[in-house]
C-alpha positions in Angstrom: 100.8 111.8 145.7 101.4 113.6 142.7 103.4 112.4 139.8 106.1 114.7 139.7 106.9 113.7 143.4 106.7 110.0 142.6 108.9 110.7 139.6 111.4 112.1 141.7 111.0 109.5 144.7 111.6 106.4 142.0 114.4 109.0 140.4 116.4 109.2 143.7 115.9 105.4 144.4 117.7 104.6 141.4 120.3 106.6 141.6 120.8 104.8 145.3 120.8 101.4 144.2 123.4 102.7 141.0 125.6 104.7 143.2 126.3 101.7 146.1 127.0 99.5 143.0 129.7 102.0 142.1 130.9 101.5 145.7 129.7 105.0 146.9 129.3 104.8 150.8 126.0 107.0 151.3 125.8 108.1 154.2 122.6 110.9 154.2 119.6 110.5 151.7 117.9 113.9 151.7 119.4 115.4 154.1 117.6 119.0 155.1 119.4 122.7 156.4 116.6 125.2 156.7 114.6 125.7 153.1 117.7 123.6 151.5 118.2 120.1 150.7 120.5 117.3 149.8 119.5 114.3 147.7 122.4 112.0 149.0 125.9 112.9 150.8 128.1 109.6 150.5 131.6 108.8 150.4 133.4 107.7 146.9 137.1 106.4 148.8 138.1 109.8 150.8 136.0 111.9 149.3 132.7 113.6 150.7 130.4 113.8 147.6 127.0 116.0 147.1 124.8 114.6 145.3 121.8 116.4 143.2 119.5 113.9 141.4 117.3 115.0 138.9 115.2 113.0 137.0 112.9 113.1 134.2 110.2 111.5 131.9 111.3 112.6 128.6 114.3 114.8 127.5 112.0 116.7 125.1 112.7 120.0 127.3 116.7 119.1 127.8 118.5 116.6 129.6 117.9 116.3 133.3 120.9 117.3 134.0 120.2 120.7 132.6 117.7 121.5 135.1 120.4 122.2 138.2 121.2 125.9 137.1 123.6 128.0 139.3 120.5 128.8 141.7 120.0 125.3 142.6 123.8 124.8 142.8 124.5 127.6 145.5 121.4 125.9 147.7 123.4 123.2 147.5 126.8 124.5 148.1 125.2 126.3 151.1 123.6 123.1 152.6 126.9 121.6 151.7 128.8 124.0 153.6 126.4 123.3 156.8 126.9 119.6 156.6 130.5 119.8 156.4 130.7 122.3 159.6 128.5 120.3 161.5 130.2 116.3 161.3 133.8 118.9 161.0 134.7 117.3 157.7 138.5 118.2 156.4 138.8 115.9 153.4 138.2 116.3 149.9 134.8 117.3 148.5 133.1 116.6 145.4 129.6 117.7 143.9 128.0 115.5 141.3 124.7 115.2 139.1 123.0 112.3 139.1 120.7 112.5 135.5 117.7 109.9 135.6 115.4 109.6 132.7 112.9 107.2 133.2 111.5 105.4 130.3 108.9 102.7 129.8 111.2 100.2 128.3 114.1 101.2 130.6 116.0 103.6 132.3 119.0 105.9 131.9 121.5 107.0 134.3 124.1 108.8 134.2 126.4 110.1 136.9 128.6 113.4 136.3 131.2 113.1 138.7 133.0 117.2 139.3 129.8 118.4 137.5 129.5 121.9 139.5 132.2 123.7 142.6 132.3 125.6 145.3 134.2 129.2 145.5 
């Protein structure tokens, strides 16, 4: 498998474990709409959150966070958009960034709750 996968795998497994302990409710973990995906779709109280997580090695090219420009975030609005017609979701709706950098020692996450919206 290559590395930048397994980076990404270990990344969104993280980010699981941190999100629960947060008392998120997941309820999807990369959930697919034609070409588009979603890393996890949970519940934080009444609200439906998105949730893109991107993770990184090093932060020598920018934070991971930086890496979910508006292209990336209207693939996930349009997913997001799917998701909601399909279970007929009329709640609240939140998309957040979940940044991972892996390090050898340890790592850092951090969630960024609001971090992007939807027209």
């Amino acid at each position: 498998m290559a590395m930048h996968i397994q980076t990404g795998q270990r990344g969104e497994e993280l980010a699981f474990f941190y999100l629960q302990k947060r008392g998120y409710k997941i309820q999807e973990r990369n959930w697919r709409y034609s070409r588009y995906e979603i890393d996890l779709i949970a519940y934080d109280g009444n609200t439906l959150v998105f949730i893109e997580v991107k993770t990184r090695k090093s932060n020598l090219y920018g934070e991971p966070l930086d890496f979910v420009d508006d292209g990336k975030q209207k693939k996930i609005i349009n997913a997001a958009e799917a998701y909601l017609h399909q279970i007929g979701h009329q709640g609240e709706v939140r998309f957040d960034i979940v940044s991972v950098l892996l390090q050898k020692t340890k790592s850092e996450i951090e969630l960024i709750q609001d971090a992007f919206w939807s027209e």
